[in-house]
C-alpha positions in Angstrom: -4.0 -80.2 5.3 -5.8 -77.6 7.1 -5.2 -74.0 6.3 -3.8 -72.0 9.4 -4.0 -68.8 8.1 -6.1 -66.6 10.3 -8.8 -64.3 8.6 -8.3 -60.7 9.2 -11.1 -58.4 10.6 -11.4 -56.6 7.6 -11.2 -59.5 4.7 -14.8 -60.6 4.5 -16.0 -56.8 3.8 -15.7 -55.9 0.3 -13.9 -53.3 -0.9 -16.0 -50.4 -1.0 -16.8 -51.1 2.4 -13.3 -50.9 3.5 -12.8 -47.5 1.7 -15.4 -46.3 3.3 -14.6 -46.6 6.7 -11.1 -46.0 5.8 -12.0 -42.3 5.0 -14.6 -41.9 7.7 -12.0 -43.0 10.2 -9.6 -40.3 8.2 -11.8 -37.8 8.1 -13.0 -38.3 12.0 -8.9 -37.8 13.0 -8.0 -35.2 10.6 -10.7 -33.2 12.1 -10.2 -33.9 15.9 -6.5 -33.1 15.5 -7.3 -29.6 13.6 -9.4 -28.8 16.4 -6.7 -29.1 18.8 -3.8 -26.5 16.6 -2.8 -24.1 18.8 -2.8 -20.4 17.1 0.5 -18.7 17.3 1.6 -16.7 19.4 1.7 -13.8 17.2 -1.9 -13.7 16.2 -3.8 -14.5 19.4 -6.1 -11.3 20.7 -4.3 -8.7 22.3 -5.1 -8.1 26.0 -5.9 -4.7 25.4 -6.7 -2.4 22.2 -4.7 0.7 21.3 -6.3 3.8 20.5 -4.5 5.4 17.6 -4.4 9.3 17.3 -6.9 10.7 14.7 -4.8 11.7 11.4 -4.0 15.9 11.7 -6.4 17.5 9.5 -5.1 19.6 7.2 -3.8 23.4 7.8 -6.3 26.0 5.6 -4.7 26.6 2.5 -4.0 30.6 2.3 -5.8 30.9 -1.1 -5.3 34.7 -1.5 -1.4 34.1 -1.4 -1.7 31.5 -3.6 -3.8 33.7 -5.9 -0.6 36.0 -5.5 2.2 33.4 -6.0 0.7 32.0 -9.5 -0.2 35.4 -10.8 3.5 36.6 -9.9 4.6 33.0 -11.5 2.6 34.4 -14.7 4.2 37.4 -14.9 7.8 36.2 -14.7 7.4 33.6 -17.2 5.5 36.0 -19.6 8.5 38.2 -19.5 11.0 35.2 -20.2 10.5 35.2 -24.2 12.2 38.6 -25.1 14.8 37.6 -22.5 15.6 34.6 -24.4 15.3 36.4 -27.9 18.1 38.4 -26.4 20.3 35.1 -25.5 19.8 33.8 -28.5 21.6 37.1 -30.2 24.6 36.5 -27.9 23.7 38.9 -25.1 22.2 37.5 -21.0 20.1 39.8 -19.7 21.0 40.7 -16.0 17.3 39.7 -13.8 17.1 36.3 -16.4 18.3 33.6 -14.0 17.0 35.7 -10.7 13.8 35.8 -12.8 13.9 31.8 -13.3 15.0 31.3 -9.0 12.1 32.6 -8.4 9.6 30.9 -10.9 11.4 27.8 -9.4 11.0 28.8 -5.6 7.3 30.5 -6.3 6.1 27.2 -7.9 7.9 24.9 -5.3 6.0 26.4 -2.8 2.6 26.3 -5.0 2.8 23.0 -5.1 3.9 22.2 -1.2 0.7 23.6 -0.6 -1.3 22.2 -2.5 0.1 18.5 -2.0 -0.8 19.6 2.1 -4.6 20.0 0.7 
């Protein structure tokens, strides 16, 4: 009995053969069909640029009033202790919490500055 089976293209290559040119043929489509990917629409180049506005530079820091604000900030807060000796004997004095507003408010504005710098 004769055998009818037909031989197929690949069958008298060996092995390694076959691998091979089954990754070179891989390799040759994987790369043809990454060349055709579309970029999205998203990313593609603008048309045109835009021109941003440069940052605003920042004001000039009045240095002189500054000079004022933390010595005035000294002052008030060097004259807190006998104020709070006095508390602590049962008695407020009367400029204590105006005193501390305007530490608060002096040193609020300090720092606004200075964070604009």
């Amino acid at each position: 009995m004769q055998s009818t089976v037909s031989r197929l293209p690949w069958s008298g290559r060996s092995p390694v053969t076959t691998l091979a040119l089954s990754l070179i043929l891989f390799l040759i489509f994987s790369l043809s069909s990454s060349a055709q990917r579309r970029t999205p629409r998203g990313l593609r180049e603008p048309k045109e640029t835009l021109q941003l506005p440069d940052p605003p530079k920042p004001a000039k820091i009045d240095t002189i009033q500054l000079r004022r604000d933390a010595k005035e900030v000294a002052d008030l807060a060097g004259s807190l202790p006998p104020d709070i000796d006095q508390v602590s004997r049962g008695m407020l004095p009367k400029g204590t919490l105006e005193k501390l507003k305007r530490i608060e408010k002096l040193s609020k504005h300090i720092r606004q500055e200075l964070t604009h710098y």
